[in-house]
RODO-2510 file (C-alpha; in nm, 4 decimals, decimal comma):
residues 299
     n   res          X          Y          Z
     1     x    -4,2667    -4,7159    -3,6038
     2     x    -4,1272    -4,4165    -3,4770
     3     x    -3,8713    -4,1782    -3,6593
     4     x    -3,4953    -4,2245    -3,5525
     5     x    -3,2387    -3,9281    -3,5615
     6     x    -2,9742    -4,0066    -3,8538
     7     x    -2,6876    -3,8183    -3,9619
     8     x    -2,5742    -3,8396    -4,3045
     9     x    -2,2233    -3,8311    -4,4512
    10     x    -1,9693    -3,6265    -4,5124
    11     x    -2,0889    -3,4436    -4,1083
    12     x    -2,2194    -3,5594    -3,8054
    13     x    -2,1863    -3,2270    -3,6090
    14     x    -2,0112    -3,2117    -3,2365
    15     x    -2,0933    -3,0314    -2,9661
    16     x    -1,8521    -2,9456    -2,7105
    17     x    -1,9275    -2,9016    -2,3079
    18     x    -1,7306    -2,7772    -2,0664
    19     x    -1,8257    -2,9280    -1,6882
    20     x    -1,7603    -2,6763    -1,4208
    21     x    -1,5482    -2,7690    -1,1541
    22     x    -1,6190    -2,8073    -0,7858
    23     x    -1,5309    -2,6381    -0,5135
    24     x    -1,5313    -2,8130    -0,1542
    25     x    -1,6786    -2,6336     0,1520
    26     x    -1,4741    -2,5141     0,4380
    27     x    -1,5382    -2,6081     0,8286
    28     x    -1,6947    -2,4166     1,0394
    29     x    -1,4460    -2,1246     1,2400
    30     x    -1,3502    -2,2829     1,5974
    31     x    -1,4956    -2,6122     1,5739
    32     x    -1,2378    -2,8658     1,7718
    33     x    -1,3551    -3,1382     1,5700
    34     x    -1,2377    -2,9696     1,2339
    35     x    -0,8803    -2,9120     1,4028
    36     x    -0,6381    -2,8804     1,1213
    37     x    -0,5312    -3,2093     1,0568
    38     x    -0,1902    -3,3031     0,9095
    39     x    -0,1986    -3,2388     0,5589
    40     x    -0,0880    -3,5742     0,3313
    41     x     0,2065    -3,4807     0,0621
    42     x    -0,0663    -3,4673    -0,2798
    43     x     0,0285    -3,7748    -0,5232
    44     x     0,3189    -3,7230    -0,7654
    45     x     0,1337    -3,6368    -1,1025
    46     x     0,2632    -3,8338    -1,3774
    47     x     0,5305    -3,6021    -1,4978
    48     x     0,4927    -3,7278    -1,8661
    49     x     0,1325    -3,9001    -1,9154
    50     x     0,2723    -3,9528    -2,2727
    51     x     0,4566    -4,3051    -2,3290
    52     x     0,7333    -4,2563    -2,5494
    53     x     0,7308    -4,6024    -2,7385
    54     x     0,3903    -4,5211    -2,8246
    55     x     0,4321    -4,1806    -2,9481
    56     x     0,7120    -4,3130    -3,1319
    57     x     0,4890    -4,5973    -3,2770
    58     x     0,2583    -4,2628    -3,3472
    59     x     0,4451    -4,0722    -3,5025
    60     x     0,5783    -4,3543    -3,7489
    61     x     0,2299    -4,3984    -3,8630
    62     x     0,1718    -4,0120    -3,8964
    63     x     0,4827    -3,9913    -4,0964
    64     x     0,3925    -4,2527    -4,3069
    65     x     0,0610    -4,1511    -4,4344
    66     x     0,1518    -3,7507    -4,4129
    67     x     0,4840    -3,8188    -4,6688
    68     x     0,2767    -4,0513    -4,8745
    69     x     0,2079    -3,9530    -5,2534
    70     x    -0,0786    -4,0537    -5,2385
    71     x    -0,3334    -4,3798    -5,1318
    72     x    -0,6182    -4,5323    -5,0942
    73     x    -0,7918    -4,7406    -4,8309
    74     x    -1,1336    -4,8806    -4,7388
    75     x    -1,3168    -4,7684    -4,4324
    76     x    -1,5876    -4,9648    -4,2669
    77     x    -1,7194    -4,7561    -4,0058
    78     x    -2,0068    -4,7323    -3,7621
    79     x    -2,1529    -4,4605    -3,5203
    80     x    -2,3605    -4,3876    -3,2366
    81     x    -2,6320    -4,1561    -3,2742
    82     x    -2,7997    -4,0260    -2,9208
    83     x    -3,2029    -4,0264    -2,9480
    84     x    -3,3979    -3,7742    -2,7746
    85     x    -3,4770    -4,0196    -2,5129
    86     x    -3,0923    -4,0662    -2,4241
    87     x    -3,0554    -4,4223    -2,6029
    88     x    -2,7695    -4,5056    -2,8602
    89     x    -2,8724    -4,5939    -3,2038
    90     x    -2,5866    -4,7278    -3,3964
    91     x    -2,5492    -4,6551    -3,7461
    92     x    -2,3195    -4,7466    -4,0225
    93     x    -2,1309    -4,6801    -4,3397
    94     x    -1,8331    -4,7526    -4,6028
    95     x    -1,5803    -4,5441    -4,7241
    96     x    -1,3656    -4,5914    -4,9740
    97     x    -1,0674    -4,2993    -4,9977
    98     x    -0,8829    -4,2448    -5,2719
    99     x    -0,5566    -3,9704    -5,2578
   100     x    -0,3727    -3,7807    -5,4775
   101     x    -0,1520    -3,5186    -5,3712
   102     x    -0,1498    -3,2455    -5,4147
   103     x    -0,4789    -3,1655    -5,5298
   104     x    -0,7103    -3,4585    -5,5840
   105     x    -0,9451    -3,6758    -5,3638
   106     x    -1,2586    -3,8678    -5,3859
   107     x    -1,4491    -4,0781    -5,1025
   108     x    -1,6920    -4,2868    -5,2312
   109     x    -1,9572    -4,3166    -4,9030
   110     x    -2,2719    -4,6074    -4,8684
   111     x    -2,4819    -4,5415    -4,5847
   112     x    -2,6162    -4,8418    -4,4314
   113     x    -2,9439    -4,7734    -4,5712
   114     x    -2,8087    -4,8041    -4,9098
   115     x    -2,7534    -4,4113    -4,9612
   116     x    -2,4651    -4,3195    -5,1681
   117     x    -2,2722    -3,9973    -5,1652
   118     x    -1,9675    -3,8878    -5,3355
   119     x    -1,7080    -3,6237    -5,2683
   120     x    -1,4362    -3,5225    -5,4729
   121     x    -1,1271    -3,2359    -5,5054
   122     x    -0,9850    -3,1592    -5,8049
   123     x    -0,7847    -2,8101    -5,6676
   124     x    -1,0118    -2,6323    -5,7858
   125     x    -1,3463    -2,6990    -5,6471
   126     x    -1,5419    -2,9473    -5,3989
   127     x    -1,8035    -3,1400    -5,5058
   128     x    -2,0682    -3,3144    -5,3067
   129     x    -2,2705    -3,5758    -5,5215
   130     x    -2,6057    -3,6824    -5,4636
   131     x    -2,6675    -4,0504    -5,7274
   132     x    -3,0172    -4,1278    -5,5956
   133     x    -3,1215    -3,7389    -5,6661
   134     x    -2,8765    -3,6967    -5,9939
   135     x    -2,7803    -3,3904    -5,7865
   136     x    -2,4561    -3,2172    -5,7015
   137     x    -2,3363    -2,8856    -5,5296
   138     x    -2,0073    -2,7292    -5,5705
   139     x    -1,8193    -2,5065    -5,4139
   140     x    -1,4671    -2,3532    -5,5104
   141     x    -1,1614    -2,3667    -5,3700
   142     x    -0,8496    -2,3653    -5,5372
   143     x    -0,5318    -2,4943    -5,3897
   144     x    -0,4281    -2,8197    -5,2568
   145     x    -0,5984    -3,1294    -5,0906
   146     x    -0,5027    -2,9655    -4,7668
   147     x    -0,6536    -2,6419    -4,8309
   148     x    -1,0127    -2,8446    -4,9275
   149     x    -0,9562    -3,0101    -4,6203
   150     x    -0,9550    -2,7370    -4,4006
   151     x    -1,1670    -2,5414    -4,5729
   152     x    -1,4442    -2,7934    -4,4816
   153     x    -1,3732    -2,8431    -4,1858
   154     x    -1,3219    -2,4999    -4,0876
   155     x    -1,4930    -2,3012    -4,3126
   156     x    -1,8192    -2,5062    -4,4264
   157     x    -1,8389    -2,6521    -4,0775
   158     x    -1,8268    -2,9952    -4,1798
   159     x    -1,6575    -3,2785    -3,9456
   160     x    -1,4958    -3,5658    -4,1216
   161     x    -1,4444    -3,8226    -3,9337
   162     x    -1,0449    -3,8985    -3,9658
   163     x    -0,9868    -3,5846    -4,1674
   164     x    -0,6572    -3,5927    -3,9740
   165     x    -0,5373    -3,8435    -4,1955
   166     x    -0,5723    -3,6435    -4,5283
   167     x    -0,3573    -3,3809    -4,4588
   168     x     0,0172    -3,3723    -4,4847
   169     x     0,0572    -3,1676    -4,1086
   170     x    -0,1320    -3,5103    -3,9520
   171     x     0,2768    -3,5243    -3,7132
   172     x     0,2411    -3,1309    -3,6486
   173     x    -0,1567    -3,1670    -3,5745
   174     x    -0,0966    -3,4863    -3,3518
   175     x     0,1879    -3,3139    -3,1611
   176     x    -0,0357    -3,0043    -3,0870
   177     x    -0,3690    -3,1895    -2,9507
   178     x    -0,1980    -3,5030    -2,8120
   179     x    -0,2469    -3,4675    -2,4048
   180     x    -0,2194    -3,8053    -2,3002
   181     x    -0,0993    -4,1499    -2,4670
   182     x    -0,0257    -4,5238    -2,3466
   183     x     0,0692    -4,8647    -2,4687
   184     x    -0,1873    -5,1067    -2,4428
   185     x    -0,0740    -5,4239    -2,5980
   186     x     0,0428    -5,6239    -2,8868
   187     x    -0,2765    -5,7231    -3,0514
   188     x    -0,2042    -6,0684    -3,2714
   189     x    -0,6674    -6,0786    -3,3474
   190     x    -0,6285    -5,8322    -3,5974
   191     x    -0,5907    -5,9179    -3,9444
   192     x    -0,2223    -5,8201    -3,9077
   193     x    -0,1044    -5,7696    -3,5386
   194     x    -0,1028    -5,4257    -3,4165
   195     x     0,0101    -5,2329    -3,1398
   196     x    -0,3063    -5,1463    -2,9919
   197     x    -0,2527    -4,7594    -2,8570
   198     x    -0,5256    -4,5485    -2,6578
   199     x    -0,4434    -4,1501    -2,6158
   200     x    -0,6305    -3,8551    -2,5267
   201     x    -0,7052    -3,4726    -2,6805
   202     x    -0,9124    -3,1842    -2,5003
   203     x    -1,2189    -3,3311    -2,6890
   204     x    -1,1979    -3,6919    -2,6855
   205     x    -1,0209    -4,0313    -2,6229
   206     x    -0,9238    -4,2618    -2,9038
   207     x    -0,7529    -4,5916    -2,9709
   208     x    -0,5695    -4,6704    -3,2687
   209     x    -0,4152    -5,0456    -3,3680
   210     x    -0,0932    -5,0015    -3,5869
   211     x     0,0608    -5,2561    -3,7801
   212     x     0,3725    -5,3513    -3,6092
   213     x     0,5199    -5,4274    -3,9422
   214     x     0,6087    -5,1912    -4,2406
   215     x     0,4714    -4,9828    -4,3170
   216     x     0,2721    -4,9211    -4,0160
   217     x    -0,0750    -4,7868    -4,1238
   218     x    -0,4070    -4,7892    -3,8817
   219     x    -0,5700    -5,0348    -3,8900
   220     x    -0,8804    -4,9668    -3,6715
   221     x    -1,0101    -4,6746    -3,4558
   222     x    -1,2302    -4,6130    -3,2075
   223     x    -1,3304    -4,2401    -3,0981
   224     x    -1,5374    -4,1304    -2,7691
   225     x    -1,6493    -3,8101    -2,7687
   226     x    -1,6356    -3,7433    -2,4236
   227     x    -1,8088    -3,3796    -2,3994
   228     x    -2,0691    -3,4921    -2,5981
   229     x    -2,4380    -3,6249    -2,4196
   230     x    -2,3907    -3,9977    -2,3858
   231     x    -2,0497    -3,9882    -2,4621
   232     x    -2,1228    -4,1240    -2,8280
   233     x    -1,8500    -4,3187    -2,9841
   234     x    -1,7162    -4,3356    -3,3863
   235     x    -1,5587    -4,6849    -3,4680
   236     x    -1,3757    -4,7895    -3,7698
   237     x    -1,1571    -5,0762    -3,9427
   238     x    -0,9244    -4,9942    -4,2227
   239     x    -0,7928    -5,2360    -4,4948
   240     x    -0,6812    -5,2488    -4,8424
   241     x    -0,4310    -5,0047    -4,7787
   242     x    -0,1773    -4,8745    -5,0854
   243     x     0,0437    -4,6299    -5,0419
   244     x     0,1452    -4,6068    -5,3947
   245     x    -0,1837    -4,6071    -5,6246
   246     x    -0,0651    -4,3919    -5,8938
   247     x    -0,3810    -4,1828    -5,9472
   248     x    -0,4173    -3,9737    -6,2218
   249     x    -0,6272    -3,6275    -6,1682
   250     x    -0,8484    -3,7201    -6,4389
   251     x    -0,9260    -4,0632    -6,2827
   252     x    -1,0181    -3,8756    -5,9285
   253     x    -1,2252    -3,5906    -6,1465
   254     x    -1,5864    -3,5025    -6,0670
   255     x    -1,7931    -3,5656    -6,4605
   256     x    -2,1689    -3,5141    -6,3961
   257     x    -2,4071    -3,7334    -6,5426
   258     x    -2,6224    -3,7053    -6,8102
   259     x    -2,9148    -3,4852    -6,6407
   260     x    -2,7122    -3,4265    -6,3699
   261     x    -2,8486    -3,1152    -6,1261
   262     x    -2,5913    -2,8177    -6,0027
   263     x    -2,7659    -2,7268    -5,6750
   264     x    -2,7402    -2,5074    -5,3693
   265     x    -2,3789    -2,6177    -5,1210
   266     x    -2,6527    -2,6101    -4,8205
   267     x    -2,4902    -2,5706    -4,4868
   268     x    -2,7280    -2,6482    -4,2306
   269     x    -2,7253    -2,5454    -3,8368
   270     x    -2,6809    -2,8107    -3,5822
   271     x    -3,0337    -2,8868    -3,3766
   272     x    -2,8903    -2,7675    -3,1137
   273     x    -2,8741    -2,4347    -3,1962
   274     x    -3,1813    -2,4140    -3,3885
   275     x    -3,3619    -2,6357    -3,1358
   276     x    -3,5270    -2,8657    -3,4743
   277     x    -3,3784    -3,1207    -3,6614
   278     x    -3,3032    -3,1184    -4,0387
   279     x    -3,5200    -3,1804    -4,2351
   280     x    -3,3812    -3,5299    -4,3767
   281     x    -3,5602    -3,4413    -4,7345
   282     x    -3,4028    -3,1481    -4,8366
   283     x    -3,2171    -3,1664    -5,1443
   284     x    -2,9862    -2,9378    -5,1299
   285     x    -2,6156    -3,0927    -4,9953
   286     x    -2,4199    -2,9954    -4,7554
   287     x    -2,3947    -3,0764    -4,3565
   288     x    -2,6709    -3,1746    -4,1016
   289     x    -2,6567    -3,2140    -3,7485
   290     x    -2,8430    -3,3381    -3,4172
   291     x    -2,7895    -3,2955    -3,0638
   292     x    -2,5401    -3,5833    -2,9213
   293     x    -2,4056    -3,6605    -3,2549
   294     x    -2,0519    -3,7984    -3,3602
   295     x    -1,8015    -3,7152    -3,6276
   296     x    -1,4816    -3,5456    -3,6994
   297     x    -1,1999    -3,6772    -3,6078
   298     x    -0,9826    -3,7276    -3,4501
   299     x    -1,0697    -3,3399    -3,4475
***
């Protein structure tokens, strides 16, 4: 059976691709049949492709989670993953998030092929856990859940998928990459009903269903990365939300196991720019990466 390209959790890297624009050819000089014709008044452009009950519905939601003390949620997720040959594999995982602020976190990830990782933040160092190796790398980083955040993201290079939603500036971030956004519908198949929302950044086009009733948390999310080869897509449904779970730092607090291995924070570099995969056995931690892939996000 042949080999498939998987990315592992916490990055599935993105590349970004710009298409040039066209330009169309002028007529020939002095040809009657090319006559300057009259010229039709261009369509009014939307002056605000932004609906305001949605970005009010938006914003709610941001507010919500960004003021929050802390939470915790579940997140079943799946992804595609574009194969050499241009087909979609589809992969998946679940997340479980738990929040502290200001300094503690830990996602608890299971790959659909049974692989476990854990990440926490303790405000004073990230820690990437490995169970089936007994493994861990750290890296430090004092500060808040924010700073970690970014730091990873930024820094390390690694995309989280819905990173947006850790950080307390998720209204200021949303303001600042939010070009387009509509109403779709009140959604009554969800497990609660929504208001089913679908908006647009530089990078990609997402749709989020909000619970129309208090508070209003996501409660799904679909991402298309729509610079990326075969416009890959990032899917998830969110549930067993609390906004108030009372964490202590001690209870979010990377302890190693007995036997437990300190390793190398590995940072690999996407295929793309390397022109090989990763090598899917290495032990050290960190990010890998493959042409086409998905995650981060919204970025």
């Amino acid at each position: 059976m042949k080999s498939l390209m998987r990315l592992t959790w916490p990055a599935l890297c993105v590349s970004l691709l710009i298409a040039p624009a066209m330009a169309a050819d002028a007529p020939p000089a002095g040809d009657p049949s090319q006559a300057a014709a009259p010229v039709a008044a261009p369509a009014e452009a939307d002056e605000n492709p932004i609906d305001s009950a949605a970005l009010e519905t938006l914003k709610r939601m941001a507010d919500t989670l960004a003021k929050a003390s802390g939470f915790s949620v579940t997140i079943r997720a799946n992804y595609d993953v574009v194969q050499d040959t241009g087909e979609k594999i589809e992969f998946g995982e679940r997340r479980t998030v738990k929040l502290q602020r200001p300094d503690a976190l830990m996602v608890d990830a299971q790959e659909s092929d049974g692989k476990r990782t854990l990440v926490t933040y303790d405000g004073k160092a990230i820690t990437v856990f490995n169970p089936a190796d007994n493994a861990y790398a750290q890296v430090e980083k004092p500060g808040s859940v924010d700073d970690a955040v970014r730091h990873l993201v930024q820094d390390l290079q690694v995309k989280v998928p819905l990173a947006l939603m850790l950080v307390s500036t998720l209204p200021k971030e949303l303001e600042e990459r939010l070009e387009a956004l509509d109403y779709v519908e009140r959604d009554t198949l969800t497990p609660v009903p929504t208001d089913h929302l679908a908006g647009q950044t530089e990078d990609i086009d997402f749709q989020i269903w909000i619970s129309t009733s208090d508070p209003p948390l996501p409660q799904r999310i679909t991402i298309t990365y729509k610079n990326d080869e075969g416009e890959p897509q990032f899917r998830a449904d969110l549930s067993d939300w609390n906004l108030n779970p009372g964490f202590s730092p001690a209870q979010l607090a990377f302890r190693p196991p007995d036997g437990a291995e300190r390793i190398p924070f590995l940072i690999r570099v996407p295929r793309s720019m390397t022109g090989q995969a990763p090598t899917p056995d290495d032990k050290n931690l960190g990010t890998s990466g493959a042409s086409g892939s998905t995650e981060g996000a919204p970025k």
